[in-house]
Backbone as CSV, one residue per row, in Angstrom:
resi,resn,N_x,N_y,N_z,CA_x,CA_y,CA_z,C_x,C_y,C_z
1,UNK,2.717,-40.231,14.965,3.767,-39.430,14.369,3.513,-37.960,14.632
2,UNK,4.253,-37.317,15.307,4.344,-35.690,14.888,4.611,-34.872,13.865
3,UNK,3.790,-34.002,13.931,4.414,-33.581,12.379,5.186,-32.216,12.840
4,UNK,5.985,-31.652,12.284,6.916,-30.650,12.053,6.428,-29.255,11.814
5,UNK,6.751,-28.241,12.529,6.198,-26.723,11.791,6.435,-26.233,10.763
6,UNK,7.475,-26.862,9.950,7.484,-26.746,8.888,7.014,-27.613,7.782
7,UNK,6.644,-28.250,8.003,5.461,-29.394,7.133,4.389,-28.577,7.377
8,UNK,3.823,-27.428,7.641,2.678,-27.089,7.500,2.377,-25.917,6.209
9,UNK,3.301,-25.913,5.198,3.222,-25.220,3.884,4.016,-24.025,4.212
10,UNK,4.417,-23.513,2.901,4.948,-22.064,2.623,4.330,-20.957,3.165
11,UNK,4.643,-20.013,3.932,4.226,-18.892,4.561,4.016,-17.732,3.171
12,UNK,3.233,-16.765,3.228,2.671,-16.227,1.936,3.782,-15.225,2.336
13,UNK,4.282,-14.611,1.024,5.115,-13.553,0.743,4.878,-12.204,1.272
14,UNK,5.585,-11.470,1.202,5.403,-9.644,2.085,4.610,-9.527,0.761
15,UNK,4.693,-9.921,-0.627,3.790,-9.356,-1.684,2.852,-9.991,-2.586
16,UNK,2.091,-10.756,-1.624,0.870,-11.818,-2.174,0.169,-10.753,-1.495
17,UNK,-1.123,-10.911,-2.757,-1.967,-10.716,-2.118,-2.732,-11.083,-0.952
18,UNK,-3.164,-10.117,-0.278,-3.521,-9.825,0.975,-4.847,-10.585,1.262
19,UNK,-5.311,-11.129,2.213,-6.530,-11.725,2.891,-7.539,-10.072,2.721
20,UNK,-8.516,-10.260,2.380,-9.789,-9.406,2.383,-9.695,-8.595,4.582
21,UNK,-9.824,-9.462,4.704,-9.725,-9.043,6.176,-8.424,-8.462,7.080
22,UNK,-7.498,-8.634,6.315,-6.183,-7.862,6.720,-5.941,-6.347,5.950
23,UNK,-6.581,-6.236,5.196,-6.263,-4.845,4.998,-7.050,-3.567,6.062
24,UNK,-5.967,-2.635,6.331,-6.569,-1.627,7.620,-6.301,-0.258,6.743
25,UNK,-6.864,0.748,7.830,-6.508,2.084,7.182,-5.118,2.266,7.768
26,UNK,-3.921,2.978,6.457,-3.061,3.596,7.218,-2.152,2.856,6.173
27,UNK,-2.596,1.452,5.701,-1.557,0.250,5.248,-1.461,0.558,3.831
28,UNK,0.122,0.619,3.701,0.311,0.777,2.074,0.249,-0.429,1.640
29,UNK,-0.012,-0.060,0.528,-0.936,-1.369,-0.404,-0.383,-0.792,-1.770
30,UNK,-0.031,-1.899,-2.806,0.139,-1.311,-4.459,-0.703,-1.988,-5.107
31,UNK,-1.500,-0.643,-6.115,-2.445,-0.986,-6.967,-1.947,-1.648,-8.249
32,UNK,-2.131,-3.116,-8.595,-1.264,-3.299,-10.028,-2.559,-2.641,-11.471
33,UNK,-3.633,-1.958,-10.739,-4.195,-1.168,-12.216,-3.669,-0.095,-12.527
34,UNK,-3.071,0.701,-11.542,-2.355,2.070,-11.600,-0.965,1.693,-11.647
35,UNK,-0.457,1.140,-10.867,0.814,0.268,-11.149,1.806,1.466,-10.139
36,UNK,1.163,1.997,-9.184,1.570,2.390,-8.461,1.136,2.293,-6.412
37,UNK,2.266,2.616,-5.878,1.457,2.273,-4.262,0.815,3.291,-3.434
38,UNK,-0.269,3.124,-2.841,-0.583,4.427,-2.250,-1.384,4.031,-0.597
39,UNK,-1.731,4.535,0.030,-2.020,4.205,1.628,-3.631,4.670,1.696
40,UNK,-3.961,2.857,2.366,-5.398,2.911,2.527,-5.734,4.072,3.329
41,UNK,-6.503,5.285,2.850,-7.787,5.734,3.450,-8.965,5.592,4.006
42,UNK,-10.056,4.531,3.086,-10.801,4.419,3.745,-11.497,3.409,2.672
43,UNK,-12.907,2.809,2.976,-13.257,1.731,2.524,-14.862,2.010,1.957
44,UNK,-15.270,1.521,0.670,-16.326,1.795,0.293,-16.646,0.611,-0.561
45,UNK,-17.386,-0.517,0.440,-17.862,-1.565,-0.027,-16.711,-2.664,-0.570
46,UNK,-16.703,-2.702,-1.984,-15.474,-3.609,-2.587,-14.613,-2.743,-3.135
47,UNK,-14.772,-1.426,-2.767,-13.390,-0.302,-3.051,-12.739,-0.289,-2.208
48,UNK,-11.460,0.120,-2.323,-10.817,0.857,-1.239,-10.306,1.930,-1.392
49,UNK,-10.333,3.254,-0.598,-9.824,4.872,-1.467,-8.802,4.989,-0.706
50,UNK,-7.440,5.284,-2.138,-6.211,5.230,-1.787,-6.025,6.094,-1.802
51,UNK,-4.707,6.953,-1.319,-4.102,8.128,-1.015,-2.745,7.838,-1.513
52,UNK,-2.011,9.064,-1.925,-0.470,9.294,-2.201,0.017,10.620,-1.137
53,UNK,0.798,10.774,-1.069,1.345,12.207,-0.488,1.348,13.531,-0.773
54,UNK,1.284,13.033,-2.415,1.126,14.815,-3.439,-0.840,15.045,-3.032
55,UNK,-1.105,14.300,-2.855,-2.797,14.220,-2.569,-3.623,13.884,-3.745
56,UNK,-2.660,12.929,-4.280,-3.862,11.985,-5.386,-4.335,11.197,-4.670
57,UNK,-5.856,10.762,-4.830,-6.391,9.818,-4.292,-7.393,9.282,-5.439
58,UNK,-7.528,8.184,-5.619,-8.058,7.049,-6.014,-8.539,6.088,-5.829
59,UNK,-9.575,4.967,-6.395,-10.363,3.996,-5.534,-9.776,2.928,-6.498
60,UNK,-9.869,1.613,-5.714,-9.299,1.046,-6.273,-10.190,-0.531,-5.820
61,UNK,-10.063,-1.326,-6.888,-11.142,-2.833,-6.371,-10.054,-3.400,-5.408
62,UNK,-10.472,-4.265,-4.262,-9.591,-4.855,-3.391,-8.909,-5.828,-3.959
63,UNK,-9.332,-6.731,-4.774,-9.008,-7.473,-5.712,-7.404,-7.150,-6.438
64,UNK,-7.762,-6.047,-6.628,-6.298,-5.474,-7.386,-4.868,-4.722,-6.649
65,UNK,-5.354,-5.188,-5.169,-4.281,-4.664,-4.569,-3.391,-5.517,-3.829
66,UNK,-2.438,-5.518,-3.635,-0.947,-6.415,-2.944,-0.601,-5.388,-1.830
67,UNK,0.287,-5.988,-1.303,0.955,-5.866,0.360,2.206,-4.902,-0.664
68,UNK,2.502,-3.604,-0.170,3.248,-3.091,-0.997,4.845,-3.681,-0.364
69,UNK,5.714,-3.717,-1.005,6.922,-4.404,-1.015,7.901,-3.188,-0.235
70,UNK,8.854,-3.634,0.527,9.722,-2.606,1.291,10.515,-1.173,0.316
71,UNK,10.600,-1.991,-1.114,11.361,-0.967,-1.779,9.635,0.333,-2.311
72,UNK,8.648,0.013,-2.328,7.708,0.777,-2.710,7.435,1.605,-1.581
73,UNK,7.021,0.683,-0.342,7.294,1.688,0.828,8.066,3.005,1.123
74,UNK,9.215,2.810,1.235,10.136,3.927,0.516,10.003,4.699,-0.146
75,UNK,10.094,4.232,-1.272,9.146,5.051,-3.049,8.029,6.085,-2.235
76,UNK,6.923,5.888,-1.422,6.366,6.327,-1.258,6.631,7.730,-0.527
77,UNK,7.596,7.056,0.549,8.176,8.215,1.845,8.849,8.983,1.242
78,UNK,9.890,8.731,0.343,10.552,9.349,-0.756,9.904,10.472,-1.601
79,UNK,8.529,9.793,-1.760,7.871,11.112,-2.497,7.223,11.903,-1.375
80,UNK,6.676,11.911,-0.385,6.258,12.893,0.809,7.330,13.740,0.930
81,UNK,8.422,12.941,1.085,9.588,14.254,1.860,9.679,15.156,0.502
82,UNK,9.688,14.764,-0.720,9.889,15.749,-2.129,8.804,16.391,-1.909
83,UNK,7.489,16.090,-1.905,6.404,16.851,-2.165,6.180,17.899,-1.090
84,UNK,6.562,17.532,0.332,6.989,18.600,1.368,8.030,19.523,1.035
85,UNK,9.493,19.331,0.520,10.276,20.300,0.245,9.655,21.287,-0.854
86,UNK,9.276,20.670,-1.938,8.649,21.718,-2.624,7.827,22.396,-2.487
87,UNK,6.533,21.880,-1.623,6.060,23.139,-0.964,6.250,24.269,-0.061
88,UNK,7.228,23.860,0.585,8.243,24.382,1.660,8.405,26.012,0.351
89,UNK,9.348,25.177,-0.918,9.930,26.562,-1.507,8.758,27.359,-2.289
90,UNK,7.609,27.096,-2.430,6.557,27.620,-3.312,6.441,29.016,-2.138
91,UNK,5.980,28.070,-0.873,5.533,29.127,0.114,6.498,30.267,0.776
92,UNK,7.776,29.715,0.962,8.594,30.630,1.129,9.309,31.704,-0.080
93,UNK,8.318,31.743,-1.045,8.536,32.667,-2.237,7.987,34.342,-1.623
């Protein structure tokens, strides 16, 4: 009997958590302890140090982080382009 490609189980969601080995630098990821998303920086053991755009950064257990979802993605870019315009008008004061 053959079996079918789809008899081989449910494909994991854009927002399951992530395999230990798939997370890279660069990849937004949402922390559910902060309950917000921010983009891997860099890696320190079973941390990972996250970044936002305003330049919060935070560490966070790998454990506690998900594949950030398309609408957070956004959320995120959304806040760069704000946090750029406003500096834009601070400096041009």
């Amino acid at each position: 009997m053959s079996e079918s490609a789809s008899g081989s189980g449910p494909s994991p969601s854009p927002s399951s958590s992530p395999v230990l080995g798939e997370l890279r630098l660069g990849m937004v990821v949402f922390d559910r302890r902060y309950d917000m998303p921010g983009e891997i920086a860099g890696f320190a053991g079973p941390l990972v140090h996250l970044i936002r755009p305003t330049g919060l950064h935070w560490e966070a257990n790998r454990f506690s982080l998900r594949l950030a979802t398309p609408y957070e993605k956004r959320q995120l870019r959304a806040l760069g382009a704000l946090h750029r315009t406003r500096l834009k008008g601070i400096r041009g004061r």
